[in-house]
C-alpha positions in Angstrom: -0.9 -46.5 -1.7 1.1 -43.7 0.2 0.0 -40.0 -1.0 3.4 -38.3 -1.2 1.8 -35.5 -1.9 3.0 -32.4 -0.2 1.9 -28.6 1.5 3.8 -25.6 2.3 3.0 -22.4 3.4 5.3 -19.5 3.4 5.2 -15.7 4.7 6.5 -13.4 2.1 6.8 -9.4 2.9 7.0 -6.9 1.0 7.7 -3.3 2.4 9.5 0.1 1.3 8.4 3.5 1.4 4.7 4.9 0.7 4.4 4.9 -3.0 7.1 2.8 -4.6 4.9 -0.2 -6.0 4.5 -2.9 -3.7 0.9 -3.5 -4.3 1.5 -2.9 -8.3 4.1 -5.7 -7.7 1.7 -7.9 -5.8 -1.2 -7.2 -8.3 0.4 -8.3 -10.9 2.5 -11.6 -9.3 -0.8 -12.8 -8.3 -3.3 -12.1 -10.4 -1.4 -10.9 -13.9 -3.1 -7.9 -14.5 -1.4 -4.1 -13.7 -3.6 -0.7 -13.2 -1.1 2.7 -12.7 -4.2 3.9 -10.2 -3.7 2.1 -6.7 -4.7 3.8 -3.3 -2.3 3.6 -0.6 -2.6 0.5 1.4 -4.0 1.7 5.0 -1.5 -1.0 8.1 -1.1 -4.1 5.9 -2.9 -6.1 3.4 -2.5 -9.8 2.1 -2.2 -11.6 -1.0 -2.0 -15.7 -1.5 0.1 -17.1 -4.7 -0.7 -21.1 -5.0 2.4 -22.7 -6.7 2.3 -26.6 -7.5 5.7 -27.6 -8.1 6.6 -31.2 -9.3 3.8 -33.3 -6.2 3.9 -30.2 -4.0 1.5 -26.9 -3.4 3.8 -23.6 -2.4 1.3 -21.3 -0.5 3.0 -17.7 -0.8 1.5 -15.3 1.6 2.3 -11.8 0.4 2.1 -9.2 3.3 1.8 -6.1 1.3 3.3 -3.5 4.3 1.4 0.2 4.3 4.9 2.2 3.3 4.5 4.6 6.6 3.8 1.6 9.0 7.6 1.1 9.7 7.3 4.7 11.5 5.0 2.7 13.9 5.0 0.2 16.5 3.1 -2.7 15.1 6.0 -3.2 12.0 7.5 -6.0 14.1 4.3 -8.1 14.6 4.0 -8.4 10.9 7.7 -9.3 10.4 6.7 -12.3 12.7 7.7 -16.1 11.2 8.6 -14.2 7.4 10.2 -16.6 5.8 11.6 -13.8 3.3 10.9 -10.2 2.3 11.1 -8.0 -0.6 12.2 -4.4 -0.1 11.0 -2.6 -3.0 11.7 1.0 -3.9 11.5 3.7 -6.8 14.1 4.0 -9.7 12.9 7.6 -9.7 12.8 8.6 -6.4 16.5 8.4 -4.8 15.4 8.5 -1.1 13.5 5.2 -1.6 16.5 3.7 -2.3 18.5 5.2 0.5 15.2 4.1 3.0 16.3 0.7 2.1 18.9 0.5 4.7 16.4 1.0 7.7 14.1 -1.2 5.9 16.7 -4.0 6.3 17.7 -3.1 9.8 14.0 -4.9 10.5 14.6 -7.5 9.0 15.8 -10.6 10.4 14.9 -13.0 7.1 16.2 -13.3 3.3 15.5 -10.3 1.3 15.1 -9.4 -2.3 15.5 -5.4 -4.1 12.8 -4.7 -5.9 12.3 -2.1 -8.4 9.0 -1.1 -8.0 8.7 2.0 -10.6 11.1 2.2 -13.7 10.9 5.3 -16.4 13.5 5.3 -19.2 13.1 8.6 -19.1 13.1 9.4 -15.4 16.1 7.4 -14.5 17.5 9.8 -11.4 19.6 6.9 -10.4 22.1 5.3 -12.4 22.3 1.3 -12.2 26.2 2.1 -11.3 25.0 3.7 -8.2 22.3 1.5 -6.9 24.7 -1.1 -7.0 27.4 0.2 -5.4 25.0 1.8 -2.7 23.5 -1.8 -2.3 26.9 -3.7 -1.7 28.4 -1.3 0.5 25.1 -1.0 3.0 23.3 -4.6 2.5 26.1 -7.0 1.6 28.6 -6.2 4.1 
């Protein structure tokens, strides 16, 4: 009998500026469970999601990017063979947003927005905003 049984492994990043939730993200993708007190990821850490999906196993590998590493010359090794990134950034903290641009000009794979942080009552940036900011600079 032929196992049809099938393995695949794919390189997910996830980057944006120092403090905008990428590790909260990750935390709580991978392992369900959230904490408001994370330290600042020091040059890159990794996470692995296992999927199974119909007779196949999905490998995520998360690449949770330090938010000050694209300041520095190794950002491009870890972009290496990604078959996809999120760019996450902070409801609350317009600049974030606006960084997203030159976190995209890295990028040669598919990307995602993420919202990382998201108070009701901080809301800085109105939704009208973010996406008319994110169709004039990402989808054009």
């Amino acid at each position: 009998m032929q196992n049809n049984y099938k393995e695949h492994l794919y390189k997910i990043l996830v980057i944006g500026d120092l403090g905008v939730g990428k590790t909260s993200i990750i935390k709580r993708y991978v392992h369900q469970n959230f904490s408001p007190n994370y330290r600042a990821t020091i040059g890159v850490d990794f996470a692995l999601k296992v999927l199974n999906w119909d007779q196949e196993t999905v490998r995520l590998q998360l690449w949770d990017i330090a938010g000050q590493e694209r300041f520095g010359n190794m950002t491009r090794v870890y972009y290496r063979e990604a078959m996809g990134a999120f760019i996450v950034f902070d409801m609350t903290r317009p600049s974030s947003f606006e960084a997203v641009t030159k976190w995209k000009e890295d990028l040669d794979s598919k990307l995602t927005l993420a919202n990382g942080k998201n108070s009701k009552h901080r809301q800085t940036h109105s939704l009208r905003h973010t996406r008319t900011h994110t169709h004039k600079t990402l989808l054009s």
